[in-house]
N, C-alpha and C positions, 0 to 999 in steps of 0.2 A: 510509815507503817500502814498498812492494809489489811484491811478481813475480807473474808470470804460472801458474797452477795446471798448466795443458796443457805450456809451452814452457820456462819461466823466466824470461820478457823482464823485466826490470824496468818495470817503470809508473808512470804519474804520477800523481800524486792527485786528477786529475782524468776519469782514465782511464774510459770505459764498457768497453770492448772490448779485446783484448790488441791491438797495432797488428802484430802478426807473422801471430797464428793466428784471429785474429777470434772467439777465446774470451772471451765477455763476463765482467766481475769482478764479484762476488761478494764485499762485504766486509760480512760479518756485524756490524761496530762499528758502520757509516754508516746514519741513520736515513734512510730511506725516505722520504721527505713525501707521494708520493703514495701509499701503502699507508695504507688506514683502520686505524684503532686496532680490538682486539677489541673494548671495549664501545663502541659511538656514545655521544657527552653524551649528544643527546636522545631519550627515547621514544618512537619513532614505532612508529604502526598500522599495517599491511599493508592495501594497501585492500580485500585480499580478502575482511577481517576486520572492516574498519570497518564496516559497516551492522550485524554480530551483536556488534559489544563496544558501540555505539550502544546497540542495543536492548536489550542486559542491562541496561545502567546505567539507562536509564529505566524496567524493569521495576524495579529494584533501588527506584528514586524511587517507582514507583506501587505497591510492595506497603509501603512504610513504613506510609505513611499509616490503610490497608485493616489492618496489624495495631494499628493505635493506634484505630482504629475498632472493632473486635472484642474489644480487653481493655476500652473503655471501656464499650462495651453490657453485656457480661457482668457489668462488676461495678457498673457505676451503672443501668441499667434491666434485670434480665436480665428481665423478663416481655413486654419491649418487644422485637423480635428487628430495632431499624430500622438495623442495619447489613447486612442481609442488601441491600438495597437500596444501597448504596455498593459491597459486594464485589463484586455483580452487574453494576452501571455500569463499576467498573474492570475485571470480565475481559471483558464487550464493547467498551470501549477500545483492549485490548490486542491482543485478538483482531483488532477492525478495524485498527488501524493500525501494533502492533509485528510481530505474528506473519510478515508478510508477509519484514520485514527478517532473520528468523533464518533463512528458508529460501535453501540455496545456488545454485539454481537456478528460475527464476519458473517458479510452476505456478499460473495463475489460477483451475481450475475448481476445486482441492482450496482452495483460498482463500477464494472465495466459497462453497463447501461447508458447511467450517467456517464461516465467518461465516453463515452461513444459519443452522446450526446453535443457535450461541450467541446468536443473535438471537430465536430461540423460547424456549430457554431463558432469557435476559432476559425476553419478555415473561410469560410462565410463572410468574418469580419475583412479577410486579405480579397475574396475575389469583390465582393461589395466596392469595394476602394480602390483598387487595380483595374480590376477588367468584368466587368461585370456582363459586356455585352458578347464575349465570349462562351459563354454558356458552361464551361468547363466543369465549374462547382455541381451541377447536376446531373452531369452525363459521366462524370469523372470520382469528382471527389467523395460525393454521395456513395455509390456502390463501395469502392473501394475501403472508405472507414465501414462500411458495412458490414463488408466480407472480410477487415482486418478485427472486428470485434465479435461476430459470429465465432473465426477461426478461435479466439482469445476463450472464449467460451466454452468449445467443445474442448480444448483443453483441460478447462481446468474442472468439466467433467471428468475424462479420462485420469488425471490427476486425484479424483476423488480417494482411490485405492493408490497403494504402494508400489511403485515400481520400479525395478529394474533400472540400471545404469544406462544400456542399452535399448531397452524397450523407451525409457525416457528421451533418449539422441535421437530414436525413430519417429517419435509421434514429432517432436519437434520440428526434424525435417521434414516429414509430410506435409505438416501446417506450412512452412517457409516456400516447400514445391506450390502446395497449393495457392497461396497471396501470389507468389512469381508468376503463376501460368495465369490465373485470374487480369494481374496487370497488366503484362503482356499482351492478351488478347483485348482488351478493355481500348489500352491503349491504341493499338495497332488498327484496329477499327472505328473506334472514336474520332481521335486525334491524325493519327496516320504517321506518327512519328517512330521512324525507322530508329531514332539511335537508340530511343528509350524502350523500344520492343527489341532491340538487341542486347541492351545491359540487363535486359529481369528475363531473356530466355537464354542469355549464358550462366547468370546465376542460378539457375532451375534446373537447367542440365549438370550444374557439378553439385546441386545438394542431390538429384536423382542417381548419381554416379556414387555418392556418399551414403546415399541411404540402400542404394543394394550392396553394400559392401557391410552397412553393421545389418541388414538383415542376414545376408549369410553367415557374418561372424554369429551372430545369434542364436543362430540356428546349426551351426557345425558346431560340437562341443570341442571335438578335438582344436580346429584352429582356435578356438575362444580359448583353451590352455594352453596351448604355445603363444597368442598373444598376451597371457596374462602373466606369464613366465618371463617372455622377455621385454615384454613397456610396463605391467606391472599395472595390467588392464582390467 
């Protein structure tokens, strides 16, 4: 049996409310059912959380490995340095595809930045080790991850806004014409290598063969509904 705190009414034990003063009860014994417990059973993530405790743990998975790789070189080949070439695969892994998840807010241009970055660095660690006295890594590899992360870039400017099926197939091949003719001529001059200035200026000529073809579709309404009629375009 209970009274009422404000009045005295006696209450039922069923009571929410005093039925005099509409002083609701208060009995610090009666458990709650809908009041959560202090600790929840399960441990749940914040999802604000979840992409950077993601990305730790498989950081956590890919540097296992990279230091079993490095005690192994050192004390079974140390004159052979061929893990330098595993650490370097795994922190362009990470770079391309965890780094994005730790950050809290998207920033693509600092994104591709860095990954431009550690992409030279990657290939830096192959010509270092290879062929260093060929010069290649500067006159070669340098521009081209340049002009592949420029392009990356104006992208995903253009991309800011909404677009188009079509308009979207265009800027694409543009950018893919542009890297082709870039390497092409890079190489052809550079290097002087006839087959590889043959495979990136027939790839060029059929995405430019590609790309005047959705620029007209684009731009003819009529053919853009008979293509959409009959491929369902």
């Amino acid at each position: 049996m209970s009274y009422c705190v404000n009045c005295g009414v006696e209450l039922s034990d069923s009571a929410k409310k005093c039925p005099l003063c509409d002083t609701p009860v208060i009995n610090p014994n009666a458990l709650n059912k809908d009041e959560s417990p202090a600790f929840p059973k399960n441990f749940e993530i914040p999802k604000a959380s979840r992409k950077s405790y993601i990305a730790f743990i498989i950081s956590l998975i890919l540097l296992l490995p990279n230091i079993v790789c490095v005690i192994t070189n050192l004390l079974m080949t140390p004159h052979l340095l061929w893990s330098v070439y595993v650490v370097s695969s795994s922190v362009l892994i990470w770079f391309l595809f965890i780094f994005p998840f730790l950050m809290k807010k998207s920033r693509p241009y600092l994104t591709i930045t860095a990954d431009a970055v550690v992409t030279a660095v990657f290939i830096f660690v192959f010509y270092y080790y290879n062929s260093p006295r060929t010069g290649w890594f500067w006159t070669v590899a340098v521009p081209i991850d340049a002009a592949a992360f420029i392009t990356i870039g104006l992208l995903i400017f253009y991309f800011r806004k909404k677009r188009s099926l079509l308009k979207s197939i265009i800027a694409y091949l543009t950018a893919l014409i542009f890297i082709n003719i870039f390497i092409c001529l890079l190489v052809f001059f550079v290097l002087d290598s006839v087959l590889i200035t043959y495979f990136t200026a027939i790839i060029a000529i059929s995405c430019i063969i590609m790309l005047v073809f959705f620029i007209v579709v684009e731009r003819n309404y009529r053919l853009r509904a008979w293509l959409s009629r009959k491929f369902f375009f």
